[in-house]
N, C-alpha and C positions, 0 to 999 in steps of 0.2 A: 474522259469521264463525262457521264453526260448529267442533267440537273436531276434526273431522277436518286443516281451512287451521291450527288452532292449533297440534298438536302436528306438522305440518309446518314451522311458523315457528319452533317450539323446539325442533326437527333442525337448521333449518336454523344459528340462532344458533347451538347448541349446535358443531357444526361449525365454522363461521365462528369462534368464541371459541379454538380447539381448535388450527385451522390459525396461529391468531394467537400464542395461548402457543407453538408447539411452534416459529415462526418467528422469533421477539423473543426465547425462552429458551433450551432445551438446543442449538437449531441455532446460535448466534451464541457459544456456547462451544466448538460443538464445529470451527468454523469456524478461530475464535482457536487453538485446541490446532493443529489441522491447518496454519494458516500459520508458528507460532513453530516447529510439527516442523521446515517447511521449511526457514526460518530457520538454525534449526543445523544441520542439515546443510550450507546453502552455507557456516557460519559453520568448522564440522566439516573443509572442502574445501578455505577458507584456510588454515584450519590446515594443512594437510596441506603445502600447496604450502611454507609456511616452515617445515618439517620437511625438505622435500626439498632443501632449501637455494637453491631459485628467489627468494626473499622474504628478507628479514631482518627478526624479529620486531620489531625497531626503526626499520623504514623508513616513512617518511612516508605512503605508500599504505596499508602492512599495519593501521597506527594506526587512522586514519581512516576504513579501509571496516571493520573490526573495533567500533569508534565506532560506526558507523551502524547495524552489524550489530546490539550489542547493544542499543542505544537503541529500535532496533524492534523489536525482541523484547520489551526494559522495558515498552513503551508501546503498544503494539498495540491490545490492547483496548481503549483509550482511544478511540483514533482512530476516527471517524465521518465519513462526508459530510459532514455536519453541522456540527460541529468544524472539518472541516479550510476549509471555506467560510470559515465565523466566522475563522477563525485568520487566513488569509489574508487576508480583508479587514483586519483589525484590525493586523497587523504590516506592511502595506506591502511595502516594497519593502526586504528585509531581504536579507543576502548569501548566497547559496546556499552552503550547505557542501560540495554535492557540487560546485561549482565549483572547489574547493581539490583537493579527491582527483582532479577532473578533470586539472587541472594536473601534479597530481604523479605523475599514472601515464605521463602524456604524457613526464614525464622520464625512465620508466623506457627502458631502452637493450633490453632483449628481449623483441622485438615478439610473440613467443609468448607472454609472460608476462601483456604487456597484452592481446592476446585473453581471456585467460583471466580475467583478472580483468574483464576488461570483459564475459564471461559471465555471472560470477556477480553483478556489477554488475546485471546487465539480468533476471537468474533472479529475485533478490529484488526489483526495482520491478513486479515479475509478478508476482509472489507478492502485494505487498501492493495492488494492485491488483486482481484480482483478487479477495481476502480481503473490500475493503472493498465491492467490488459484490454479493458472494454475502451480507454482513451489514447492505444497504440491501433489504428487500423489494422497497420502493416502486421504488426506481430498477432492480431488476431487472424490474419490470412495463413500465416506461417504454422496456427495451431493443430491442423491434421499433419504436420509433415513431421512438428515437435513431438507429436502423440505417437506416430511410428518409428520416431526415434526411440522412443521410450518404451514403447513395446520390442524392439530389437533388442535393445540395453536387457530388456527384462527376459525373452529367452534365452541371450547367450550366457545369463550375469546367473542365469535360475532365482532370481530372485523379482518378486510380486511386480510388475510395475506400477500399481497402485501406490504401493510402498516407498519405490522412486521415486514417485512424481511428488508423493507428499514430504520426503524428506529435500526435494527442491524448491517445493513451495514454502517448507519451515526456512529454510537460508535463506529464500528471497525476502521474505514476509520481516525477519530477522534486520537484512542488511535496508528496507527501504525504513522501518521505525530507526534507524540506527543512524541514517542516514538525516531522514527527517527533524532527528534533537540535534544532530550535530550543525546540518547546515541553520536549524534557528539559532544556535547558541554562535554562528560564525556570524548569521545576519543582526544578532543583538551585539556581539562584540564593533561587530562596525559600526554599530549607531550608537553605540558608548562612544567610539573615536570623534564620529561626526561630530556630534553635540557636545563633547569633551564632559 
């Protein structure tokens, strides 16, 4: 090897070390800030709506998506791929809490109103999706290979892969909120213990 190949191999590591800090560090903080902004804002937008008198700050829906709101704000950062795999394996087949808000919006009587919150419902599973793809490198590498997957699935399957892809992203978007209130409600149970 002689000093010319070597001080190319220590560009090139030196690079490669560089891409890796600046992708594992300030970009996965600055990712976090940019999703919890979004966050309040949709959180910002509910409020608004039970300011205009659509909502009442005491209704069953307002709680609950307000709940999940701030829970994933709390807990964001936390949240990984990674985690959320673990998690989901490890707790089973626990009950969806967006199934309850599902329910109780489906009660509401103005069908404008459930648009709207079924907007902002669908803004923040986007958001935190999203978030979590932009703060997996790896799996952002894996995104052309996932994408010919899913184009394959869609000509053998004759069906849209558009339509695929969205009905994987509604399950994912579903299990990381799901995931989200459940692990706050596991990390508030343990600080009930601690503190007795």
């Amino acid at each position: 090897m002689t000093s010319n190949m070597a001080w190319h191999a220590l560009g090139g590591l030196l690079v490669v070390s560089s891409l890796l800090w600046l992708l594992y560090g300030p970009l996965q903080s600055l990712i976090v800030s940019w999703a919890r902004n979004e966050m309040f804002v949709v959180r910002d937008e509910l409020f608004d709506l039970a300011m205009e008198g659509r909502l009442y700050f005491d209704s069953e829906v307002y709680r609950a998506l307000r709940r999940s709101i701030n829970q994933s704000i709390r807990f964001h950062h936390k949240m990984t791929w990674l985690r959320l795999l673990v998690f989901r394996l490890v707790s089973g087949r626990v009950e969806n809490p967006q199934q309850n808000l599902e329910r109780a919006l489906n009660r509401l009587e103005d069908r404008e109103l459930q648009v709207a919150i079924r907007q902002k419902m669908k803004r923040m599973s986007n958001i935190l999706f999203y978030s979590m793809i932009l703060r997996a490198p790896a799996l952002l590498l894996m995104t052309p290979f996932i994408a010919a997957f899913y184009l394959a699935v869609g000509l053998f399957t004759r069906k849209e892969p558009r339509t695929q892809f969205r009905r994987v992203q509604s399950r994912v978007n579903k299990n990381i909120q799901a995931d989200i209130v459940m692990e706050a409600d596991l990390d508030l149970g343990r600080r009930r213990k601690a503190y007795g």
